[in-house]
C-alpha positions as CSV (number, residue, x, y, z in Angstrom):
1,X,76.1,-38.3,72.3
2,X,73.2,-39.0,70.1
3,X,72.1,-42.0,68.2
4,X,70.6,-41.9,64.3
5,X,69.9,-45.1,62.5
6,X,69.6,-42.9,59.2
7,X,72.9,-43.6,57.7
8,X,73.0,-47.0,58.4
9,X,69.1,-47.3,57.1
10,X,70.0,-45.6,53.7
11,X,73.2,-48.4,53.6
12,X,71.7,-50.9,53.8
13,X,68.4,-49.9,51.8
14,X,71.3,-48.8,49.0
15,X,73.1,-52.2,49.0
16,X,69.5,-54.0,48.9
17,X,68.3,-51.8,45.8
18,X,71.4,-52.6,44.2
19,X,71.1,-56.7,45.5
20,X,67.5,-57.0,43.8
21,X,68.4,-54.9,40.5
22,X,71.1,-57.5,40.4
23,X,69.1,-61.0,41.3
24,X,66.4,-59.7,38.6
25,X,69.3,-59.8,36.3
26,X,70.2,-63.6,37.0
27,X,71.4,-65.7,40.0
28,X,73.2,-63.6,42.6
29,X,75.9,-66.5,42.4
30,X,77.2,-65.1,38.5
31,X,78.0,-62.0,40.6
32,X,80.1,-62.9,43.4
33,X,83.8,-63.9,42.6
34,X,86.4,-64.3,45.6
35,X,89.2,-63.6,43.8
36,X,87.6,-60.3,42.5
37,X,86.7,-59.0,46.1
38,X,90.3,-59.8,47.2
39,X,91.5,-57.7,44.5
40,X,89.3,-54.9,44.8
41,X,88.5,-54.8,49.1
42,X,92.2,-56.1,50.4
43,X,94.0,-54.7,47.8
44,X,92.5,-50.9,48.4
45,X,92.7,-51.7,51.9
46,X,96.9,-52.5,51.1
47,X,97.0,-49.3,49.6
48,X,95.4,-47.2,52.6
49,X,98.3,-49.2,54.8
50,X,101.0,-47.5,52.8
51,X,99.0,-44.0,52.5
52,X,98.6,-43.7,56.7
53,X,100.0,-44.5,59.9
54,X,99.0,-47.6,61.7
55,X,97.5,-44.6,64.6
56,X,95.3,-43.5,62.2
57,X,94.4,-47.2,60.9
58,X,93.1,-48.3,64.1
59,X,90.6,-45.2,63.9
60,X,88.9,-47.2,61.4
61,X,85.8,-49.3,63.4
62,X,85.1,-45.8,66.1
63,X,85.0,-43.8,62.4
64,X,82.4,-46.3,61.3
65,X,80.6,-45.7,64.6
66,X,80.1,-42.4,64.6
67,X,77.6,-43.0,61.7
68,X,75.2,-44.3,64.1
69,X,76.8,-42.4,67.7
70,X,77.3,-38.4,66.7
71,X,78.5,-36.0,69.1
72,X,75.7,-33.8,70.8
73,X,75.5,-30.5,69.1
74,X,72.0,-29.4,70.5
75,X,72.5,-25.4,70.4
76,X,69.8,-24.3,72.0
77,X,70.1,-26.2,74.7
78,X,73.7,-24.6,74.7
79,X,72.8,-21.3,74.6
80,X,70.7,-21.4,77.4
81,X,73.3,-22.9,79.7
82,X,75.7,-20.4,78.4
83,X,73.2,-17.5,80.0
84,X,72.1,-19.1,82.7
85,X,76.1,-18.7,83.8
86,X,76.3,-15.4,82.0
87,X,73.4,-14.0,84.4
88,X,74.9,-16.0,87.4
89,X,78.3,-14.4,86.8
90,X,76.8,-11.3,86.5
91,X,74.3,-11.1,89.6
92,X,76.9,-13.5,92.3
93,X,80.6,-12.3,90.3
94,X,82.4,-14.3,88.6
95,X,83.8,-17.1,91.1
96,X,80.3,-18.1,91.4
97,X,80.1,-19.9,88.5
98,X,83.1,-22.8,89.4
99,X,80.4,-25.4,90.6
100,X,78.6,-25.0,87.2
101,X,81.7,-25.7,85.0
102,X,82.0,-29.0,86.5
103,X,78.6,-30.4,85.4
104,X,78.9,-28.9,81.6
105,X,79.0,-31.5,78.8
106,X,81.2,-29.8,76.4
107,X,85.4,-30.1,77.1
108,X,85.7,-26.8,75.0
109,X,83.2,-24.7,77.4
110,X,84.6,-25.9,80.6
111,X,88.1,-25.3,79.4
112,X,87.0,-22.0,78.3
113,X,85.1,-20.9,81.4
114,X,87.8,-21.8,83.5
115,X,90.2,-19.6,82.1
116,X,87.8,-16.9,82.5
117,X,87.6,-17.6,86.4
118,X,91.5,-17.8,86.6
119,X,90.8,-14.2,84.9
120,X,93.0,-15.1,81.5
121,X,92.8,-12.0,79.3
122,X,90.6,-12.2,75.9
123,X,93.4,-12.3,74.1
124,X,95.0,-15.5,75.4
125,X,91.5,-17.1,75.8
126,X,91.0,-16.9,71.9
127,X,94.4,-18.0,70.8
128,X,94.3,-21.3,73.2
129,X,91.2,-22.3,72.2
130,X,91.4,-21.4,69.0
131,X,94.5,-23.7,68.6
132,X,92.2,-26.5,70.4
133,X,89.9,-25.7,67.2
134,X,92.3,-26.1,64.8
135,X,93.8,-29.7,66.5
136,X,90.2,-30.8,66.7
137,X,89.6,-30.0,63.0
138,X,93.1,-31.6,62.0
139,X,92.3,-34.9,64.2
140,X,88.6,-35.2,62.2
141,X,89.9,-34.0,58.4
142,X,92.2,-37.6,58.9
143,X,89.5,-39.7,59.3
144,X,87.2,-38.1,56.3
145,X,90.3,-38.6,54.3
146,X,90.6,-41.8,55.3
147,X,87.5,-43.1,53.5
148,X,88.0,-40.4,51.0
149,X,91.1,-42.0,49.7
150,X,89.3,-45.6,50.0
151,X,87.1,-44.0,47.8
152,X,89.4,-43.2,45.7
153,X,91.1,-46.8,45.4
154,X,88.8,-49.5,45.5
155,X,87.5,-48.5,41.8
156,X,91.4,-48.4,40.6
157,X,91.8,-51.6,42.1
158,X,88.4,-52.6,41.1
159,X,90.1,-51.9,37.2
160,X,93.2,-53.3,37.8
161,X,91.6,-56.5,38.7
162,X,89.4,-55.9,35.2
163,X,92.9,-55.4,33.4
164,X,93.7,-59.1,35.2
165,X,91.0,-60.8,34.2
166,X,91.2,-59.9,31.0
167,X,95.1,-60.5,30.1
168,X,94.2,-63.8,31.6
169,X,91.7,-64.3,29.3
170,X,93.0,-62.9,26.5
171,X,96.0,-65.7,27.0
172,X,94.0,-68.6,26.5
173,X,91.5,-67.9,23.6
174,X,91.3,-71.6,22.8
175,X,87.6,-72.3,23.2
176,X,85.9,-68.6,22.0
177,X,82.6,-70.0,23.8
178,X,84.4,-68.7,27.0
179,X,85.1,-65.3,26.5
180,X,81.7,-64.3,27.3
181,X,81.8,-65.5,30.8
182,X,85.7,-64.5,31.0
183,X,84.6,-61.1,30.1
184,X,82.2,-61.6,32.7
185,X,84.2,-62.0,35.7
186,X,86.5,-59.5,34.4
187,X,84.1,-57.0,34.9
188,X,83.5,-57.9,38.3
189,X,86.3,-56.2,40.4
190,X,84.8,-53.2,38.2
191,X,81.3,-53.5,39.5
192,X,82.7,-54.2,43.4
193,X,85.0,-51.2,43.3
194,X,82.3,-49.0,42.3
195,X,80.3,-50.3,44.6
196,X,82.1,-50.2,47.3
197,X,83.1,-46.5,46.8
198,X,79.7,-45.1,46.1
199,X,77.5,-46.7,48.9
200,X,80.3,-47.2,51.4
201,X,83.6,-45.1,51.3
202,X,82.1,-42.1,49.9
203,X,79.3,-41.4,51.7
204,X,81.3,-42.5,55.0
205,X,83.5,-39.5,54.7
206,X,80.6,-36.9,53.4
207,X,79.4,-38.0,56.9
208,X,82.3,-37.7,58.8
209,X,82.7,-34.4,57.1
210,X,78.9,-33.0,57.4
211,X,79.5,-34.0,61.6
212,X,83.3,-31.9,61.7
213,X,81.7,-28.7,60.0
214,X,78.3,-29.1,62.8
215,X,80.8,-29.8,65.6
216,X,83.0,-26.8,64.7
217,X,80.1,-24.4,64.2
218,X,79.5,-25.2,67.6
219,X,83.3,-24.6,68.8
220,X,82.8,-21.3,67.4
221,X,79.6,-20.6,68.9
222,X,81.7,-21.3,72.4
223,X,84.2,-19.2,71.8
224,X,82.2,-16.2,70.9
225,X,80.0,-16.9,74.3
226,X,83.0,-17.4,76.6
227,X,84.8,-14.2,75.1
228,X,81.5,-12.2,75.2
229,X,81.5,-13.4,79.2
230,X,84.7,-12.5,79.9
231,X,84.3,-9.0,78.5
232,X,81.0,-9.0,80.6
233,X,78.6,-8.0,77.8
234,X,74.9,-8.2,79.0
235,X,73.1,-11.6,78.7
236,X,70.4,-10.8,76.1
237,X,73.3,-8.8,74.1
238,X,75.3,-12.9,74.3
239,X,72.1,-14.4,73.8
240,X,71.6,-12.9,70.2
241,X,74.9,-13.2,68.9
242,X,75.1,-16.6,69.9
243,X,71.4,-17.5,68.9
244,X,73.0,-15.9,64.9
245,X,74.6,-19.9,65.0
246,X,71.5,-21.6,64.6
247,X,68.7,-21.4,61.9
248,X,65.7,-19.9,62.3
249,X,63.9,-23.0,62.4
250,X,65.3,-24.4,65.3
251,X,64.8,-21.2,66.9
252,X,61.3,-21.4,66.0
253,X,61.0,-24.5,67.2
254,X,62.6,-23.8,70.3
255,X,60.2,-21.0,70.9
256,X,57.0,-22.9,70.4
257,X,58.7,-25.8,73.0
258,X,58.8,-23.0,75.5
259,X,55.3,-21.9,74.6
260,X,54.4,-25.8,74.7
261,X,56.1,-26.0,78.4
262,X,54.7,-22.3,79.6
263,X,51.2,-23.6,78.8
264,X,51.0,-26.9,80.7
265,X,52.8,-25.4,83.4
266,X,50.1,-23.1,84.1
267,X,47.2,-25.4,84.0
């Protein structure tokens, strides 16, 4: 796991651009209404209750984490460890390799590599895990959706508090000198539904999203370096077609970190 403070920076600097355009309009007080945030926050939240299953509700506050704790998808470091077995397996055969699998980070490569030591044909290697892909991807396209659909609701609750305000208003025209600040705080599950959506909901599943399609590039990249072990391809042969999952940036980086580390060994 790995920690970034981005998304919650970019939050939080969001909410306090939109905070100071909004207190250089007038007191913060003329925009905070409790009836309006009940509408528009509980009442989306009401909606998400009847959409999925309490399972998938109490997913919620680890889905929020994972915007500051990711999952570990360092390739290169991958790749490496996937030839340093490869060449292992090759030189020592293919038993060797058992005492390595227990020390490995990822659940997919040691579930992998161990059906290639109980010598599992290719063929049943890439149907099991690629069924463990697709569960993974299902389990992770239920959270994005999650916020997606809060997304989606807070701004139609967010107008159908509007559409409250404003028969309520409309029902007691009495004194005209209050429809301005009727209108007002009308307007006001509007303005928190779009809020909420666009610097909360939203972004929280492009997130969630962004980290599923990183994690499952990486899934692949597994599955073509276990299958390419248990055919017993040659190690450099591996090493490019697994090095064709990460961008040539990181490969150059990775390459001048070895050049970095090759040169201060020496002195």
């Amino acid at each position: 796991m790995k920690r970034s403070f981005t998304p919650i920076i970019g939050m939080i600097a969001g909410i306090g651009l939109i905070i100071y355009a909004m207190s250089s309009s007038g007191p913060l007080a003329g925009f905070f209404d409790v009836p309006s945030l009940i509408i528009t926050l509980l009442g989306s939240f009401c909606a998400l209750m009847i959409s999925f299953p309490i399972e998938t509700m109490k997913k919620i506050p680890s889905l929020v984490m994972k915007l500051i704790i990711a999952p570990d998808n360092d390739r290169v470091a991958l790749i490496d460890k996937i030839i340093e077995i490869t060449k292992k397996s090759r030189v020592q055969g293919i038993l060797s390799i058992e005492g390595d699998i227990s020390e490995l980070q990822y659940p997919l490569l040691k579930y992998g590599l161990e059906m290639v030591v109980d010598g599992t044909d290719e063929d049943t290697i890439k149907e099991l895990i690629t069924t463990q892909l697709e569960q993974t991807e299902s389990r992770h396209s239920e959270g994005q959706e999650v916020f997606s659909k809060w997304g989606e609701y807070a701004p139609a609750f967010g107008m159908i508090g509007t559409l409250v305000g404003l028969i309520a208003m409309l029902g007691d025209l009495q004194d005209p000198s209050l429809i301005g600040s009727g209108m007002a705080t009308a307007l006001l599950t509007t303005l928190y539904g779009s809020f909420l959506a666009n610097i909360i909901f939203i972004p929280l599943a492009k997130n969630l999203e962004m980290q599923t399609d990183n994690e499952m590039k990486t899934n692949e990249m597994i599955l073509e370096g276990v299958l390419a072990l248990q055919k017993g391809e040659n190690p450099r042969v591996i090493e490019q077609k697994l090095q064709s999952f990460i961008s040539q940036k990181d490969l150059k980086a990775a390459e001048q970190e070895d050049e970095t580390v090759a040169a201060v060994s020496e002195k």
